[in-house]
MIPA-300991 format. One record per residue (C-alpha): residue in three letters; residue number from 1; x, y, z; chain. Coordinates in steps of 0.25 Angstrom, whole numbers. Example, Ala and Ser with C-alpha at 12.3 -4.5 7.8 and 13.67 -1.06 7.14 Angstrom:
<"ALA", 1, <49, -18, 31>, "A">
<"SER", 2, <55, -4, 29>, "A">
END
This chain:
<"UNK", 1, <-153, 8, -216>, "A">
<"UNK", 2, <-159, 19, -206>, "A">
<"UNK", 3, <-173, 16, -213>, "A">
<"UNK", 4, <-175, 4, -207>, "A">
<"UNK", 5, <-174, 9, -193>, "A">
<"UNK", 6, <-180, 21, -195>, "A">
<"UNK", 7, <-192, 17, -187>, "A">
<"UNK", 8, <-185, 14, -175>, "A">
<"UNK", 9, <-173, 25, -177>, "A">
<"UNK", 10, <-180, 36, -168>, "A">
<"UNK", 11, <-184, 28, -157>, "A">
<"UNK", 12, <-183, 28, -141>, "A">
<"UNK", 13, <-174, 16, -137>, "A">
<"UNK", 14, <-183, 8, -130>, "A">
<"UNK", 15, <-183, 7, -115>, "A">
<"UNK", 16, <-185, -7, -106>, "A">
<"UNK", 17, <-198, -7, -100>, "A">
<"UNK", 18, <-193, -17, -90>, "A">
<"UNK", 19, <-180, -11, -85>, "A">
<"UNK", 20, <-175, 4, -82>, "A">
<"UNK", 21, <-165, 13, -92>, "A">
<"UNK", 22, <-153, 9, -85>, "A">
<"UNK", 23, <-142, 21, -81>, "A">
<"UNK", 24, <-131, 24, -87>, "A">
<"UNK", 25, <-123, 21, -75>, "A">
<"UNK", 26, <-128, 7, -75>, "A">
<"UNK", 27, <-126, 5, -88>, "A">
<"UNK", 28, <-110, 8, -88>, "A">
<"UNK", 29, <-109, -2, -77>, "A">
<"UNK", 30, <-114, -12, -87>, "A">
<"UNK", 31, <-101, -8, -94>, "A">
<"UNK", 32, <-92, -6, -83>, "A">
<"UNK", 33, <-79, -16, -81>, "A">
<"UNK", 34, <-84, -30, -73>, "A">
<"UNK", 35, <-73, -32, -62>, "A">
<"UNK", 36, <-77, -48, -59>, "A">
<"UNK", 37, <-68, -51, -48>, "A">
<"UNK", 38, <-70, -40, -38>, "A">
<"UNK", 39, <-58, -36, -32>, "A">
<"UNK", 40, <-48, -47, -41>, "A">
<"UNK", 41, <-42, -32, -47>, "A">
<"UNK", 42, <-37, -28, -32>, "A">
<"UNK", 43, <-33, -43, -29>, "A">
<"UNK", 44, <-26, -45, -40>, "A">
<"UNK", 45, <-17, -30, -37>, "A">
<"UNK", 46, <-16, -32, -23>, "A">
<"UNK", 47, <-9, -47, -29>, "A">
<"UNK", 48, <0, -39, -38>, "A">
<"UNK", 49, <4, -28, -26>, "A">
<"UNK", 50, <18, -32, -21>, "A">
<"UNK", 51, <24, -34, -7>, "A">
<"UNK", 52, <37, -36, -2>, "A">
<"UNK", 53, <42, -47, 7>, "A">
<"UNK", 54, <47, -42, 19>, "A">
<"UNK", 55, <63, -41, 22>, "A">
<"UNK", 56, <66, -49, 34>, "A">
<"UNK", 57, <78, -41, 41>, "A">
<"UNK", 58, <90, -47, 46>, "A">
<"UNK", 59, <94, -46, 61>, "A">
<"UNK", 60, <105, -37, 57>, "A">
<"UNK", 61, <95, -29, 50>, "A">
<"UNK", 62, <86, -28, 62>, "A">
<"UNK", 63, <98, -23, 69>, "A">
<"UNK", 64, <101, -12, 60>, "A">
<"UNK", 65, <87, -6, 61>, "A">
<"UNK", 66, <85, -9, 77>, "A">
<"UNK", 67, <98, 0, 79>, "A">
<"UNK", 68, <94, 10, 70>, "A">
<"UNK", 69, <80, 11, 76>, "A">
<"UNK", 70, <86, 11, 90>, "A">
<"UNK", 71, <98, 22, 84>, "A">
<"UNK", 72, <86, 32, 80>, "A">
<"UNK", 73, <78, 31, 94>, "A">
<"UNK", 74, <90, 32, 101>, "A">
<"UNK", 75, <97, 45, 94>, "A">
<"UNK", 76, <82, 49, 92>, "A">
<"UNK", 77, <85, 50, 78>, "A">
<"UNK", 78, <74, 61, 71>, "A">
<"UNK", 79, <76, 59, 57>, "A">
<"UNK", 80, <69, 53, 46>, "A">
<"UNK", 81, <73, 39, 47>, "A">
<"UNK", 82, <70, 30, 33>, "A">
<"UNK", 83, <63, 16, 36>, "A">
<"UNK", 84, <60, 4, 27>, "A">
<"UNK", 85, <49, -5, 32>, "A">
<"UNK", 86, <40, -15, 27>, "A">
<"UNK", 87, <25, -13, 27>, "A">
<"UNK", 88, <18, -27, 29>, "A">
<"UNK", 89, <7, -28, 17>, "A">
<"UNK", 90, <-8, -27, 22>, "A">
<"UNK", 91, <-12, -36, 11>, "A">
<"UNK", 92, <-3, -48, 7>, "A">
<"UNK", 93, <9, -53, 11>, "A">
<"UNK", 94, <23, -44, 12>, "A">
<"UNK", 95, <24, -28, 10>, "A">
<"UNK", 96, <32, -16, 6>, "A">
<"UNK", 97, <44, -8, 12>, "A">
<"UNK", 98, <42, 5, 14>, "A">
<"UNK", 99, <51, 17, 18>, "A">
<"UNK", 100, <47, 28, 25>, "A">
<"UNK", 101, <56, 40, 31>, "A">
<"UNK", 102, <50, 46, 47>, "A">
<"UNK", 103, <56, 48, 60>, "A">
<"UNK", 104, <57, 36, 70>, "A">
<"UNK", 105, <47, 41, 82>, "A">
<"UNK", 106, <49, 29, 90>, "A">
<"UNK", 107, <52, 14, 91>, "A">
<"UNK", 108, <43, 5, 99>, "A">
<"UNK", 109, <52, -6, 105>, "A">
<"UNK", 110, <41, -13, 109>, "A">
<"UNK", 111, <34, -14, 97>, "A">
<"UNK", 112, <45, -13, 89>, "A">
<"UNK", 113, <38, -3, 79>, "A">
<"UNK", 114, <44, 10, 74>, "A">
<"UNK", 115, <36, 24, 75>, "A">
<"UNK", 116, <38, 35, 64>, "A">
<"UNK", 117, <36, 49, 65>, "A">
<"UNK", 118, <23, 46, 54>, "A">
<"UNK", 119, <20, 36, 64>, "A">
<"UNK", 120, <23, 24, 57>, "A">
<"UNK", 121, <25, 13, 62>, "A">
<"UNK", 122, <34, 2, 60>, "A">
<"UNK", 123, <36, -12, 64>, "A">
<"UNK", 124, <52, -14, 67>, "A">
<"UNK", 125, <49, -29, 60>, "A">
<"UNK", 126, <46, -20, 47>, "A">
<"UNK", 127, <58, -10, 47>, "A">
<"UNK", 128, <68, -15, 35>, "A">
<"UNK", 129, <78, 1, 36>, "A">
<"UNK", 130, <80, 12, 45>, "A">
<"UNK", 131, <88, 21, 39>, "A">
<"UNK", 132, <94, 31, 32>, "A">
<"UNK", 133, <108, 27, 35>, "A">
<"UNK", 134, <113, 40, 40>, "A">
<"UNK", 135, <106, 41, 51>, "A">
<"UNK", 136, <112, 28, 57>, "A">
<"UNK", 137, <128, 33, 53>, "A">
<"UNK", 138, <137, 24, 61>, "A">
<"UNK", 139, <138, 11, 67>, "A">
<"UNK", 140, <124, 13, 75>, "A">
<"UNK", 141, <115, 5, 66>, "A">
<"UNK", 142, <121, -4, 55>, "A">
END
């Protein structure tokens, strides 16, 4: 069988005169995964990424966390203090709780925004807990 090429066997491949030797790099793009709808992957996770609705409080609720805020500023309370709060999404409707411990610095009657010692800030509209329960022994915020 390799008698009927041997005329051919040891030659150069033959080169384009019409186009240049393209690059290996260019070549594996060739090969490389075709992504038709650009940006369909992101879309489709940021539709699969869940959000919580949020808890509307009842009165009796706002008036546990009210007194409690007003019982830390008034006993100038330095301790870590553990909130719950929802964080509105950026993206899409809802959000996520989340729990943080810091010290109150201050509470903007105003504005109704709480100030931690990290700086955060938070709207009173988004607290859902103050707490831990020790701090607030007694009949002073239940």
């Amino acid at each position: 069988m390799m008698e009927n090429y041997s005329d051919i066997i040891n030659l150069s491949r033959p080169e384009s005169k019409n186009r240049n030797h393209m690059s290996i790099l260019n070549r594996a793009a060739q090969f490389a995964p075709f992504a038709a709808l650009t940006g369909y992957a992101a879309a489709v996770s940021e539709t699969g990424r869940l959000t919580e609705k949020k808890h509307e409080l009842s009165s009796d609720e706002i008036a546990i966390i009210e007194r409690r805020i007003n019982f830390l500023i008034k006993n100038e309370i330095n301790e870590n203090i553990k909130i719950k709060y929802f964080k509105k999404d950026e993206r899409k409707s809802g959000g996520k709780y989340l729990e943080i411990e810091d010290q109150l610095k201050k509470f903007d009657d105003l504005n109704l925004v709480l100030t931690l010692e990290s700086g955060l800030q938070i709207n009173f509209e988004d607290l859902y807990y103050i707490g831990p329960e020790e701090i607030f022994e007694g009949d002073c915020c239940d």
